[in-house]
C-alpha positions in Angstrom: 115.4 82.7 158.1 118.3 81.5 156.2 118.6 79.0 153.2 119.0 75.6 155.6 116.2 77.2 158.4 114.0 77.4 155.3 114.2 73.4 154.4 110.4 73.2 154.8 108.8 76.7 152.7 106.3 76.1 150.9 105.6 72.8 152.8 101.7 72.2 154.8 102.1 69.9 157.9 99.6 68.5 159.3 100.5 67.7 163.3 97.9 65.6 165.6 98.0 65.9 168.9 99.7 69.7 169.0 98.4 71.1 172.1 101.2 70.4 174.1 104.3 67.9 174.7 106.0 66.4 171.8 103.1 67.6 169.1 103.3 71.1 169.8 107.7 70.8 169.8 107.2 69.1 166.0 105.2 71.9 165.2 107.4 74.4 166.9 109.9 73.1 164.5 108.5 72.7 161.6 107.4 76.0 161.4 111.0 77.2 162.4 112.5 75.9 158.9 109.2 77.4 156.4 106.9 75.1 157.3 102.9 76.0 157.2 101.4 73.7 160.1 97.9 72.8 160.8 97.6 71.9 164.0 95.0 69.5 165.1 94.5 68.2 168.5 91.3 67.9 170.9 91.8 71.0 173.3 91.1 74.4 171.4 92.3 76.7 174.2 95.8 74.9 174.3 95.7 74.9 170.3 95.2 78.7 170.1 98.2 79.3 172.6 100.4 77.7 170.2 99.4 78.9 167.5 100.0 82.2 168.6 103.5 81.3 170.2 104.1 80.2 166.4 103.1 83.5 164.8 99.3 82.8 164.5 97.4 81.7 162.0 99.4 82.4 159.2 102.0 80.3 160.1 100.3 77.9 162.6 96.5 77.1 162.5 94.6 75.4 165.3 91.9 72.9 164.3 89.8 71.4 167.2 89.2 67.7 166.5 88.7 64.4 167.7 91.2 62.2 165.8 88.6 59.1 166.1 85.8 60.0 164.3 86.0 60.0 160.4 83.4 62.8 159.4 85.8 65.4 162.2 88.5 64.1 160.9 87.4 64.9 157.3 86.5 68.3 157.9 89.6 69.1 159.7 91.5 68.5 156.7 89.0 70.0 154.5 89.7 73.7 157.2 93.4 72.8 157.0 93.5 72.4 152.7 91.6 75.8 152.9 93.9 77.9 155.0 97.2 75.8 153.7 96.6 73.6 150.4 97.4 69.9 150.0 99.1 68.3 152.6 102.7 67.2 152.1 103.9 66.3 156.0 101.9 64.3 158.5 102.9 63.8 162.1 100.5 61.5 163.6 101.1 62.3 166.8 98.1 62.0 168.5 97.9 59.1 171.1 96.6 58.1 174.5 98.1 55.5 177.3 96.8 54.0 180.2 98.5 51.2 182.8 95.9 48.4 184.1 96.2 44.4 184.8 95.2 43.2 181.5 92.6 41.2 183.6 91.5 45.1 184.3 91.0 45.7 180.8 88.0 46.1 179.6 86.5 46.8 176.5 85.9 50.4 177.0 89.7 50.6 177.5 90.6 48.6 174.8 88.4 50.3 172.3 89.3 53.7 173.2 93.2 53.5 173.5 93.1 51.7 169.9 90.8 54.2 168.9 93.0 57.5 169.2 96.7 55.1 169.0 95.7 53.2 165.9 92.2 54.4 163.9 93.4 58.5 164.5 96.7 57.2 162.5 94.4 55.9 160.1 91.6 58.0 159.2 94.1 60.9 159.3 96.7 59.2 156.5 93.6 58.6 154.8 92.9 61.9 154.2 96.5 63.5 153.6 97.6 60.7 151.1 95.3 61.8 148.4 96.8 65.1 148.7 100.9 63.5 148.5 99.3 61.5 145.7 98.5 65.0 143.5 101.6 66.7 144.3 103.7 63.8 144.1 105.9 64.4 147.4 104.8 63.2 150.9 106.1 62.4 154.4 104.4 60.6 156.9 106.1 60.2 160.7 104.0 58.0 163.2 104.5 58.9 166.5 105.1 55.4 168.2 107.0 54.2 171.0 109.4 51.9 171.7 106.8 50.2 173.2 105.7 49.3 169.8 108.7 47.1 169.1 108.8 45.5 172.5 106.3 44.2 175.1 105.1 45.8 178.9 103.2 44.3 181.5 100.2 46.2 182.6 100.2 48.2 179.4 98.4 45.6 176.8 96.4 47.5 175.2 99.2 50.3 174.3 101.2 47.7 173.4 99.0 46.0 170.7 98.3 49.6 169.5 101.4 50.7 169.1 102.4 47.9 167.7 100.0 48.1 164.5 100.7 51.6 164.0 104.3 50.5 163.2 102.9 47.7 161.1 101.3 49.6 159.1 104.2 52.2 158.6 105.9 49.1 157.3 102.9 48.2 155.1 102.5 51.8 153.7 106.1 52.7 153.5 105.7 50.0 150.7 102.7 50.4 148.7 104.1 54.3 148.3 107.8 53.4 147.8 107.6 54.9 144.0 105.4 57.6 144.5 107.8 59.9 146.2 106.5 59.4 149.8 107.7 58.1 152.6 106.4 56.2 155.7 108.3 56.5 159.4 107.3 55.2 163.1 109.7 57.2 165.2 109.3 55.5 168.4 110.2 57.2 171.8 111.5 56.0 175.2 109.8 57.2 178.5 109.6 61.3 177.1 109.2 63.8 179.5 105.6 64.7 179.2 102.3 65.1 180.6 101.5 61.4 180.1 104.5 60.0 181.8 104.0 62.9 184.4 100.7 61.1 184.9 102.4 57.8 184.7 104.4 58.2 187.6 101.6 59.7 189.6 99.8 56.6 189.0 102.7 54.5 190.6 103.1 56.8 193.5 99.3 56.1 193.7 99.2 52.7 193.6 102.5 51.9 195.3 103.1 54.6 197.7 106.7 54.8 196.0 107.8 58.7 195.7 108.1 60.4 192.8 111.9 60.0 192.3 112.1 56.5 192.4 108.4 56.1 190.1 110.0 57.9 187.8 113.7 55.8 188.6 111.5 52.6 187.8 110.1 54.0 184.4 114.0 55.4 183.1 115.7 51.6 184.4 116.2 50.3 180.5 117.4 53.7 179.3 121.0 53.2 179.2 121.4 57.1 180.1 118.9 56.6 183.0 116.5 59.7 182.2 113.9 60.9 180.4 113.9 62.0 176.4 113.1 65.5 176.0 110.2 66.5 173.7 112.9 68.6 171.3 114.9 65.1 170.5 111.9 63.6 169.0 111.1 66.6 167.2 114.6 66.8 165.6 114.3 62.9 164.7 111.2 63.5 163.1 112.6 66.8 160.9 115.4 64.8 160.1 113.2 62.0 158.1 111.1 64.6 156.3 114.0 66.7 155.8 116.2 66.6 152.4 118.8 63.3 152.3 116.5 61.3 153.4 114.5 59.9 150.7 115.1 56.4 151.1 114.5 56.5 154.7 111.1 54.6 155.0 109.7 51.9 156.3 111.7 52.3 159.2 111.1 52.2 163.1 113.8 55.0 164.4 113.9 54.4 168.7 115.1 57.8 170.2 115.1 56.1 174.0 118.9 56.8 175.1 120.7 53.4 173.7 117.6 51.3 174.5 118.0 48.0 171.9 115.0 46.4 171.2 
């Protein structure tokens, strides 16, 4: 590893969501350049893979939790601290979407998709920011969307969800502008992952389209008509914690292929 792969030694990162898809590429990454990465998400088995793809637990540590309840989130960190120390990077990445009629949305909907989207964000900077506090250095990317800058029929409550996630990057980003930590939304177009794998099944479903032009109806406002990969969200996201970035905060970075919002 040499002195610019190294960017991150001596760093803990905390990823959410990191079982698969763009969570488990951030980590990938991180850990490529020095970083130490906790890696929280709600499927242990998947966890473990990665964790050994990344070297095992000394580099990578996998930390079953559920992102919307405090007290699991609390003792995640409190595993994390104890394998890593304080936390100096958080990627909350952790999210969940669903399409319906917003006449088709019901509470339980609601609830739950602002429940991982928006309260995981939450009760996870809660914890870390303490931590960035002590050691007076942090960096905190939200995993957004571009949806979060723009609205979509039939996806209301991801929408609203990921809309107040990049309020409150904006609102954070400010209260910690002196203390050495900053506060990012990256936000994504269509990425080619399980969820939009599962999106286009659901319009082949419901619309008896095929797969190629589902997935030619979801990549229509990307200027490069096709999907962003995993890997260019993960270098976006390295390249805000990364040095020469300090005053990079606040900010709502789209990675969507020339999508203008």
């Amino acid at each position: 590893m040499n002195r610019h792969e190294a960017i991150f030694a001596d760093r803990h990162a905390v990823v959410t969501g990191a079982s698969r898809g763009i969570g488990s590429t951030i980590a990938a990454a991180l850990v490529a350049r020095g970083a130490r990465v906790s890696l929280l998400g709600r499927d242990a088995q998947n966890l473990t893979i990665v964790s050994n793809t990344l070297g095992g637990t000394t580099r990578a540590v996998p930390i079953a939790v559920d992102v919307t309840e405090s007290d699991c989130v609390s003792a995640a960190f409190t595993t994390a601290r104890q394998h890593f120390g304080p936390v100096h990077i958080l990627i909350n990445n952790a999210g969940q979407a669903a399409s319906a009629k917003f006449t088709e949305t019901d509470e339980t909907l609601w609830n739950r998709i602002l429940a991982v989207n928006l309260t995981g964000t939450y009760l996870c900077t809660r914890q870390a920011v303490p931590d960035m506090l002590q050691v007076g250095y942090g960096r905190i990317v939200n995993v957004a969307s571009i949806a979060g800058l723009r609205g979509g029929a039939y996806i209301s409550a991801y929408v609203a969800s990921k809309h107040a996630v990049i309020g409150l990057t904006r609102s954070l980003a400010l209260e910690f502008a002196t203390r050495n930590i900053t506060v990012n939304a990256v936000c994504p177009g269509y990425t080619d992952t399980d969820i939009v794998r599962g999106a286009v099944a659901n319009i082949v479903s419901k619309t008896g389209r095929s797969e190629a032009e589902a997935l030619a109806s979801l990549v229509a406002t990307n200027p490069q008509r096709r999907l962003i990969t995993p890997e260019e969200v993960a270098h976006t996201v390295l390249w805000v914690c990364g040095p020469g970035a300090e005053s990079i905060t606040g900010q709502s970075i789209v990675v969507a292929g020339g999508e203008v919002t």
